[in-house]
C-alpha positions in Angstrom: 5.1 -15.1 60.2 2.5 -14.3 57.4 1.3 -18.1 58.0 1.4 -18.0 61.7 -0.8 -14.8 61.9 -3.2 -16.0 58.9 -4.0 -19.4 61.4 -4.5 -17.0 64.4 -7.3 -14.8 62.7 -8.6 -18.7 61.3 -8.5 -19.7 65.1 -10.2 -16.4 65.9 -12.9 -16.3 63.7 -13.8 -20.4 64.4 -13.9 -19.0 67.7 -16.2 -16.2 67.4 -19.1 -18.3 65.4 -18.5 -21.2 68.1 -19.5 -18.2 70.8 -22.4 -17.6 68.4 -23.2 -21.3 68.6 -23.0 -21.4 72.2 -25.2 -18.3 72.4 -27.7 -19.4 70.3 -28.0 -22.8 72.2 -28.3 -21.3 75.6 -31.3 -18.9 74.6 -33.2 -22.1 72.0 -33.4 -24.3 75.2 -35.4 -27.4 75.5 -37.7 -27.1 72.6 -38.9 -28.7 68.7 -36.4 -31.6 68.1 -34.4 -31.2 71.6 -37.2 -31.7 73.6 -37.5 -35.0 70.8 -34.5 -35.9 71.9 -35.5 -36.5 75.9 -38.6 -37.9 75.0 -36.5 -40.5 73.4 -34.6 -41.5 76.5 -38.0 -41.4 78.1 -38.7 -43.8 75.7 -36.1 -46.3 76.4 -36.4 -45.4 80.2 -39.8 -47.1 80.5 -38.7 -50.1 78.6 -40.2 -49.9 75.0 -38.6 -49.8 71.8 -37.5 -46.5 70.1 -38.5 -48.1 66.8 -42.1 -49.7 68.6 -43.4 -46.2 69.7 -45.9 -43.7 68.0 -42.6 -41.5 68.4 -40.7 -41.0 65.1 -37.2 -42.4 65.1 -35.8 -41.8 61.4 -32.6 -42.2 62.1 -30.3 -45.5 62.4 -29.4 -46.3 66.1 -26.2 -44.7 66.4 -27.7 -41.2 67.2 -30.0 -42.9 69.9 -26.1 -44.3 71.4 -25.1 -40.5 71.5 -28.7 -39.1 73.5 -27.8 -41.9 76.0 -24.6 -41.4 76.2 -25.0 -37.2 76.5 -28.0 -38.1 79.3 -25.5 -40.3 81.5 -23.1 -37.5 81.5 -25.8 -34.6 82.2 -26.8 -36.6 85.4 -23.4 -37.6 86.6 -22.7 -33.5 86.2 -26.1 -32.6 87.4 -26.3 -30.2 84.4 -29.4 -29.9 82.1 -29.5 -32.7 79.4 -30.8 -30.2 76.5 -28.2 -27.5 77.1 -25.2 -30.7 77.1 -26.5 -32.5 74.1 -26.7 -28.8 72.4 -23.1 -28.3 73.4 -22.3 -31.4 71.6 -23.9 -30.7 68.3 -22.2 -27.5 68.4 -18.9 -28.7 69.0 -20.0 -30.9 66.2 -20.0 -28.0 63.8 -17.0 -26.1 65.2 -15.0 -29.2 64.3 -16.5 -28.8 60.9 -14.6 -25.7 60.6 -10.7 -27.5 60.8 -12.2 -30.3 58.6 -12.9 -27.8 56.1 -10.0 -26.1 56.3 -8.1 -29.8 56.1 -10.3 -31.2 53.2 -9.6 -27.9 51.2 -6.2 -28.1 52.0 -5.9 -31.0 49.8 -7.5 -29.6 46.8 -7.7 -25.6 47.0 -4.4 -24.8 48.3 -3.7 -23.3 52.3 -4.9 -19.9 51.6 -8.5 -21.4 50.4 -8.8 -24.0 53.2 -8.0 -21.3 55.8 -10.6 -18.7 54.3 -13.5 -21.4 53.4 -13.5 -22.6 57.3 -14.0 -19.0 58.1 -16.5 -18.8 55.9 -17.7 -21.7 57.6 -17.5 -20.4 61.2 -19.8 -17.1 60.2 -22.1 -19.0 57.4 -25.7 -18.1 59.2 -27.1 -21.7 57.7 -25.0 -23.3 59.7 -25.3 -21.4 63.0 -29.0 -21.6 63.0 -29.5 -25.3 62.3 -26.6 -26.2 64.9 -26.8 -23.3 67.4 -30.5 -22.1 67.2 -32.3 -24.6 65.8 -30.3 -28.0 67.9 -30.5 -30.1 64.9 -27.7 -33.0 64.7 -27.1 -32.7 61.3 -23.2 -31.1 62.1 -22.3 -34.7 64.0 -22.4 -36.9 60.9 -21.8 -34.4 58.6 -18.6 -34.0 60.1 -17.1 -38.2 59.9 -18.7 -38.3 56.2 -16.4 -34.6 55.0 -13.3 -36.4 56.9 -14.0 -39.5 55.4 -14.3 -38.2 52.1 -10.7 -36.0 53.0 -9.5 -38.9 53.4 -10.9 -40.4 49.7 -9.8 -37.2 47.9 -6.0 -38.1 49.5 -6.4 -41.4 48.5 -5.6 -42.7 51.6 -6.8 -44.8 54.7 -10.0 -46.9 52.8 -10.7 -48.5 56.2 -11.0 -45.4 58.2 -12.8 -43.9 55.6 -15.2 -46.7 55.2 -15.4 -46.1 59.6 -16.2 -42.9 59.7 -18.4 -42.9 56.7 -20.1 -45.9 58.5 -20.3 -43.8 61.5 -22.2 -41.2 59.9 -24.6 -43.2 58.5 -25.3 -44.8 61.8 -26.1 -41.1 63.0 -28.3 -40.1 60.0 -28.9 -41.7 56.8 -28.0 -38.5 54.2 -24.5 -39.8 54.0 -25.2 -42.3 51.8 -26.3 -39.7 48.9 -22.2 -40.0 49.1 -22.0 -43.6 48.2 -22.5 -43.2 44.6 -20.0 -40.2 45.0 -17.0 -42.6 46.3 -18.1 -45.5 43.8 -16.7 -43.3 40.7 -13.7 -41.5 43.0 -11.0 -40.9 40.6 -8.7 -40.4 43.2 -8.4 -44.2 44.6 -8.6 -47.8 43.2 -11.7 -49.6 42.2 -11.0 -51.5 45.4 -10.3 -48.8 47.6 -13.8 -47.6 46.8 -15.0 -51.1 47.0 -13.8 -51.2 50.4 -15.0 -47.5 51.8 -18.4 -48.6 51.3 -18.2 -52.3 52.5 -17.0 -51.4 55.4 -19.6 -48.5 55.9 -22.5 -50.7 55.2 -20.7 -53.3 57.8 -20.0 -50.8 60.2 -24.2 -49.8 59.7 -25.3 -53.2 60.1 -23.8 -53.7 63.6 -25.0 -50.8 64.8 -28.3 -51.7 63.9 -27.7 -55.4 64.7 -29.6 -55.4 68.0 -32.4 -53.6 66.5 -33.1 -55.7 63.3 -33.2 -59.1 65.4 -36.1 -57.0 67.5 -38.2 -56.2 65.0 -36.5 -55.0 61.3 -39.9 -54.1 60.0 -40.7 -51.5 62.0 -37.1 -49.9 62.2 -37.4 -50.2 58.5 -40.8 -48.0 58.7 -39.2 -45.7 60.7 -36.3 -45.0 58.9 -37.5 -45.9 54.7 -41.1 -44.4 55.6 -39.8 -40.6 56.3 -40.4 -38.7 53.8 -39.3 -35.5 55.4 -41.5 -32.2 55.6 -42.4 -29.6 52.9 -40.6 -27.1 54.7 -37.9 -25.6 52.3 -37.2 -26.0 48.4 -39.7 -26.7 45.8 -42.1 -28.2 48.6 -41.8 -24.9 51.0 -42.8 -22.6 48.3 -45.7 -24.6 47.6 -46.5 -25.0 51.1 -46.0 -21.3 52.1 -48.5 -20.4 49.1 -51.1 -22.2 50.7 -50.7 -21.2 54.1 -51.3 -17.5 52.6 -54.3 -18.6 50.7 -55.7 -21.1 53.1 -54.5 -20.2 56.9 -53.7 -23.7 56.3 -50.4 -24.9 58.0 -50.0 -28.0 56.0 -50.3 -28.5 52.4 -53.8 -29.7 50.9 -54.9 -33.6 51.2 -52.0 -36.1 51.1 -50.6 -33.4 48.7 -47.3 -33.3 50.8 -46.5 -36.8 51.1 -47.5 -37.6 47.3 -45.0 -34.6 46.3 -42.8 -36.5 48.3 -42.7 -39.7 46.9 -42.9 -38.1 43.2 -39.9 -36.1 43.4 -38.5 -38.3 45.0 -37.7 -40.5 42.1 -37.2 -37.5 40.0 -34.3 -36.6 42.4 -32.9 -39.9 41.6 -32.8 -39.2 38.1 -31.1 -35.6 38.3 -28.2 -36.8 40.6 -28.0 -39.8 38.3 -27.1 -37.5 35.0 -24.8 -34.9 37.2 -22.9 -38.1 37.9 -22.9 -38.5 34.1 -22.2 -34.6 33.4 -19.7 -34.8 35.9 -17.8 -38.2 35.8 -13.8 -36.9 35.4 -14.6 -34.1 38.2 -12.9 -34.2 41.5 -15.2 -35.7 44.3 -15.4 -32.9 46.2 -17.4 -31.3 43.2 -19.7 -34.3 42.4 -20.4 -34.3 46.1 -21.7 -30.9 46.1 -23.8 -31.1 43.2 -25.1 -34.0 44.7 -26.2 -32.3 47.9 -27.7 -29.2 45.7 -29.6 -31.2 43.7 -31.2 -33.0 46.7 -32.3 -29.4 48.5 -33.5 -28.2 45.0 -35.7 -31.2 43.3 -36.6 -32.9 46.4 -40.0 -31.5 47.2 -39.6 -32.3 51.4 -36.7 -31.0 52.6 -37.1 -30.4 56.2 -35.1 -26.9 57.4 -31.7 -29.0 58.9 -31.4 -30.0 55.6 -30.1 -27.0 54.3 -26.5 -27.3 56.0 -25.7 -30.2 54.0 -24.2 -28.8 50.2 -22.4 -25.9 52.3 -19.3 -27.8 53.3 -19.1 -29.7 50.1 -19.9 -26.1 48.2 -16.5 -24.8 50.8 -14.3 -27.7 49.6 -15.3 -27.7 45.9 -13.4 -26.5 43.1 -16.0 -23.6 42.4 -16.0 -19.8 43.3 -16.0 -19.5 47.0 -19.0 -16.9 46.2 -21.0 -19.5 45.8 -20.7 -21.2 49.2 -21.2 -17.8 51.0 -24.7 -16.7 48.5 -26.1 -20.4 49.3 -25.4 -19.3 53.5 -27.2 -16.3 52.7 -29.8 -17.3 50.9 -30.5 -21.0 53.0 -30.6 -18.9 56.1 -33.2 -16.4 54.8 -35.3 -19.7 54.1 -34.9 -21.1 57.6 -35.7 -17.6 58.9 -39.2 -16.9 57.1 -40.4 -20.4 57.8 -39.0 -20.2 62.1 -40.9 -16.9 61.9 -44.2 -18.4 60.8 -44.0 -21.8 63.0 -41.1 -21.1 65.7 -41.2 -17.5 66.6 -39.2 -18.5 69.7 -36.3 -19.6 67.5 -35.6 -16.1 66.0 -37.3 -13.9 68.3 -36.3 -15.2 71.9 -38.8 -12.8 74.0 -41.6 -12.6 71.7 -44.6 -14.3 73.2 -46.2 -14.8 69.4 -47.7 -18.2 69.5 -46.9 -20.0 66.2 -48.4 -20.5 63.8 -47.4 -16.5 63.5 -49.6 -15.7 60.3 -48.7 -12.0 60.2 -44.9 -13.6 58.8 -46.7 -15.3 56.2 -45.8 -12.5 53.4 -42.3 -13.2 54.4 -42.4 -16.6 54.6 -43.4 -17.0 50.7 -40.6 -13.9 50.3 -37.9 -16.2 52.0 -39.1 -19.0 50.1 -38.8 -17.7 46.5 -35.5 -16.0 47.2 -33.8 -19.2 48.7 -35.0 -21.6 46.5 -33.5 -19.5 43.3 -30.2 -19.4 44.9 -30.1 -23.0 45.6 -30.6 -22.9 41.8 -28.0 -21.1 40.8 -26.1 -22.9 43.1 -26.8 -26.1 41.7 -25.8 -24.8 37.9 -22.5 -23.5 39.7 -21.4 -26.9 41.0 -21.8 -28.0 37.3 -20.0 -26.1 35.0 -18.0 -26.9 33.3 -19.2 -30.7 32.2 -16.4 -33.2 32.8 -17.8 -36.1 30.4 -16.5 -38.7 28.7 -18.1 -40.6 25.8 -19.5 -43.9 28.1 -20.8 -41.2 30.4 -22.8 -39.0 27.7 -24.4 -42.0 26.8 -25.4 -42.5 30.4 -26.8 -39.2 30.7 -29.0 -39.0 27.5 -30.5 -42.2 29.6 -30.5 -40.2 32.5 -32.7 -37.3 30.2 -35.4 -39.7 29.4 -35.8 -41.2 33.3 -35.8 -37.2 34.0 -38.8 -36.8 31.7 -40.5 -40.1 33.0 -40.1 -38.5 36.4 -40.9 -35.1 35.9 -44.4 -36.3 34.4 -46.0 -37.4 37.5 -45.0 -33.9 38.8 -46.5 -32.0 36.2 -50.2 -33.7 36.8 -49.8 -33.0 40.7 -49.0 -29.4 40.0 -51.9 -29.1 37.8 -54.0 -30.1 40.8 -52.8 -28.3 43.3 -52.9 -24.6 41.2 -56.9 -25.8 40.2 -57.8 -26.3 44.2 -55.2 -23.0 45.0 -57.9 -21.2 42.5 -60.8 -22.3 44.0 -60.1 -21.7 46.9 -62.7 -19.8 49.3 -61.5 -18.6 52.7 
């Protein structure tokens, strides 16, 4: 009886943040990246390429599939396309809930599981990027945490290689995962082997049609996005200039450059976690790989902060953790939505972004969420789980972090001189 009534206040609580999805969906409406979405049915409506167009496509065909897919089904129901395909990405993330709950099963014990998909259900990162905001992120994030269940069981390498496939042929953040399931304690070398051959296959025939067009420019599309200086390192930076220079966008090709700088210094810190962490359970590699990303990677765009939280909700770390990094991600999202979609947190205002008066806020937001994806990050990795192959590794790993990082250092040296200088 005590389990029976535990899964009805679970069902009850995934319940009540799906009605919060819903709500937020109805009052975003067809606006920022939903309104992206019908342009890109437009797009294929008039006969040209998604991947040919001034319109950015960064994402592998697979999503484009779903908006067609979601826009037959709106006309044959005569319902609005933006409030359908909204729907879908939040059923998406309501789904993400009993995956949760299924993937912590496995390594937390029921009592865990049943309390991290709550979490999930009422995190406020997640219902603003998949309820407010209409971001996709949920869709693929969803087949990559069951494929990865189905790693940490150490079962199914076929399906898992599917649905990881799947996901990448939604959004390309999966792969950061690849690396992940290479070193997966929990299956064979071939297992593993096999997860991510028949991904990558399963990647390659989505994108089949496209590559035999013109693999250049899906290539441009998809390698050339860099993402946006929105949260993390790059939004702090950002939101300081916008409150000394009323200036949107960073300085210059200062943006981009960070970019592509930290960038490769990203590369370097997942590369020693993997080191630091080699006898951990995948679950926890995963999430330090996901917080590193959102901490060193100087363009995360806003969507991306929904990625660590599952992977911080099936790790084996303190479930505090998980619920400080929904806290303090959504606080980001907030101050920057305040500043450059007013709309998105304030439904009736009629404040036309950019809305400077948030701009003290903004920075506020900034500082606070990046130290908690901080601490976050140094939660998913203690305790080290080395062995003596892998501490060699990561004393490698220290110098490519120091080759990175110096690049860094000479762009941030700019950037303070011309913040100085300024003049308004």
């Amino acid at each position: 009886m005590r389990a029976r009534a535990a899964d009805a206040v679970f069902l009850l609580v995934v319940l009540a943040g799906g009605a919060i999805r819903v709500w937020g969906a109805s009052i975003g409406g067809d606006v920022a990246d939903v309104s992206a979405y019908r342009h890109h049915i437009f797009i294929v409506e008039s006969g040209r390429g998604i991947y040919q167009t001034e319109a950015r496509f960064p994402y592998f065909p697979g999503w484009l599939g779903v908006e067609l897919g979601v826009w037959h089904v709106s006309q044959i129901l005569d319902m609005q396309f933006w409030w359908l395909i909204r729907i879908v990405i939040v059923l998406a993330d309501v789904a993400n809930c009993f995956a949760i709950r299924w993937v912590a099963a496995s390594t937390q014990g029921t009592d865990r599981a049943r309390i991290a998909g709550m979490v999930y259900a009422l995190a406020p990162i997640a219902i603003i990027i998949s309820g407010h905001h209409g971001q996709f992120d949920a869709l693929p994030g969803l087949l990559a945490l069951v494929a990865v269940g189905l790693v940490v069981r150490g079962k199914r390498p076929v399906v898992a290689g599917l649905l990881l496939g799947g996901a990448l042929a939604l959004k390309p953040f999966p792969a950061l995962l690849i690396p992940v399931i290479l070193r997966a304690p929990e299956m064979s070398v071939r297992a593993r082997l096999a997860v991510c051959a028949v991904a990558g296959s399963v990647v390659l025939a989505v994108s089949a049609p496209f590559l035999l067009v013109d693999a250049l420019a899906m290539y441009s599309n998809i390698a050339g996005y860099g993402g946006l200086n929105d949260q993390g390192f790059g939004g702090i930076l950002r939101s300081l200039w916008l409150i000394r220079a009323d200036n949107v966008y960073l300085p210059g090709a200062f943006g981009q450059e960070i970019s592509t700088t930290t960038r490769w210094l990203t590369l370097a810190l997942m590369a020693a976690a993997l080191s630091w962490l080699w006898r951990a359970s995948t679950t926890r590699v995963a999430a330090a790989m996901f917080m590193i990303f959102v901490v060193s990677f100087g363009a995360v765009s806003t969507q991306y902060l929904i990625w660590p939280l599952p992977w911080l909700l099936v790790a084996n770390v303190s479930l505090a953790l998980p619920i400080l990094y929904a806290i303090g991600a959504a606080l980001g999202a907030i101050g920057f939505y305040l500043v450059y979609w007013p709309a998105m947190i304030l439904p009736a205002t009629q404040i036309r972004p950019p809305a400077l008066q948030f701009v003290p806020t903004f920075v506020a937001t900034q500082v606070v969420a990046w130290l908690v994806m901080i601490s976050m990050c140094v939660g998913t990795l203690r305790p080290p789980a080395m062995t003596r192959v892998s501490r060699w590794l990561f004393y490698l790993c220290l110098v490519a972090i120091a080759l990175a990082a110096r690049p860094i250092v000479d762009q941030m040296n700019w950037y303070i001189t011309e913040w100085i200088k300024f003049r308004q």
